[in-house]
N, C-alpha and C positions, 0 to 999 in steps of 0.2 A: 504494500500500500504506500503510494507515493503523499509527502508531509503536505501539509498545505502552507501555504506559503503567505506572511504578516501581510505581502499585498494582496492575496487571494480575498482574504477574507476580510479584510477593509473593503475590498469591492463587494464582498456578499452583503457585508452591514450595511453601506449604503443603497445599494438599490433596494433593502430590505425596508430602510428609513425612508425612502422615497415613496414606497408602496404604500404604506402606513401614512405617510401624509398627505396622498393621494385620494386614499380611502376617507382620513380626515375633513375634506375639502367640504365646504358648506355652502350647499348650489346658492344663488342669490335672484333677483329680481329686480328691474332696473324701470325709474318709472321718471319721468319731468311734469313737475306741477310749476307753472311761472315760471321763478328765476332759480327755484331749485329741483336737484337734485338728488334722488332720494332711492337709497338701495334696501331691498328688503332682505335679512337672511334668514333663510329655511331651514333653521335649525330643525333636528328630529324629534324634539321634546315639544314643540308647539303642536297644540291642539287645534282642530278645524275649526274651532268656533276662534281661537287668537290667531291662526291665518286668514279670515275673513277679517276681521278686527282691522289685522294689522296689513294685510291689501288695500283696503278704505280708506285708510289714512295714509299709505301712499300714493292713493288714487285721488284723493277729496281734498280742496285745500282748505274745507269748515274743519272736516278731520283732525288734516296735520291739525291746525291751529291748537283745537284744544288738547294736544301731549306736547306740541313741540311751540313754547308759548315766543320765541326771540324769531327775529327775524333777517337777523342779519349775520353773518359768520357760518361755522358749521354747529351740525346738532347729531344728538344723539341719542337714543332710548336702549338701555339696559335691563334685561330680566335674570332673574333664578332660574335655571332650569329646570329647580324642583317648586316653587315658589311659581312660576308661570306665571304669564301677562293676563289670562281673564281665567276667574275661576268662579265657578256659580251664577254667570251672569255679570261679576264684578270685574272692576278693575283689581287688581292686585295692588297692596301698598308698595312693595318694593322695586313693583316696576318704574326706573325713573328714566325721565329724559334730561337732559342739559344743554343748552342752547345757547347762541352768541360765541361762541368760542373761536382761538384765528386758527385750528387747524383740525384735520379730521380727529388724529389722534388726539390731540386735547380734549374735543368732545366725548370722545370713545372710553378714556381714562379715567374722565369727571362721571358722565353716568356712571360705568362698571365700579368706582368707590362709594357712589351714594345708595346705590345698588346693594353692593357687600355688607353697606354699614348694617341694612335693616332687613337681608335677606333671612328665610328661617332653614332653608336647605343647607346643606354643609358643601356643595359647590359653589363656585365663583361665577358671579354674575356674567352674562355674553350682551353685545349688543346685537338687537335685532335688527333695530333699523337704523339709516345713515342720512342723513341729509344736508347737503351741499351746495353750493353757487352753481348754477347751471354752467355749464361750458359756453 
């Protein structure tokens, strides 16, 4: 049986890491209301009634308005995965958005923390939705 060899199996790890983050990948949804720009992601833990939800408001601009209250900069809305954006007909408290902010990731960081402070699941808050300056 011939050895394997430190670069063989660096190349196994990696495309192994690759596959794995591949599979990772979280389809998205891309929609223009106005001047922004607004991505929705399909996380696997959202429910049909919080993907309708959250279609509507990247489809409606009365929607956005009431989660994503700023209107200028980038914005963002963060859920629990276990905590989920509608539950029983409601909003969920730990679903948060953060608005006005100068960059995507700014947005993304600020909800996902206000997110973590008050979620009750023991994972870490995701953003769902993204919304942007139109191109």
């Amino acid at each position: 049986m011939k050895p394997i060899t430190l670069a063989a199996l660096g190349s196994v790890v990696l495309l192994c890491a690759g596959q794995a983050a591949a599979q990772t990948a979280i389809a998205t949804e891309q929609s223009t209301l106005g001047r922004a720009a607004i991505t929705l992601h399909l996380h696997p833990f959202l429910t049909e009634e919080e993907l309708v939800t959250l279609r509507l408001v990247a489809t409606n601009e009365q929607a956005l308005s009431l989660f994503v209250l700023g209107t200028a900069g980038y914005a963002a809305l963060a859920v629990s995965p276990e905590d989920g954006f509608v539950r029983d007909g409601a909003l969920v408290a730990s679903a948060v958005a953060r608005a006005d902010l100068p960059d995507a990731q700014a947005a993304s960081k600020a909800a996902q923390a206000d997110c973590d402070a008050v979620r009750r699941g023991p994972t870490p808050c995701v953003v769902v939705l993204e919304v942007a300056p139109a191109p």
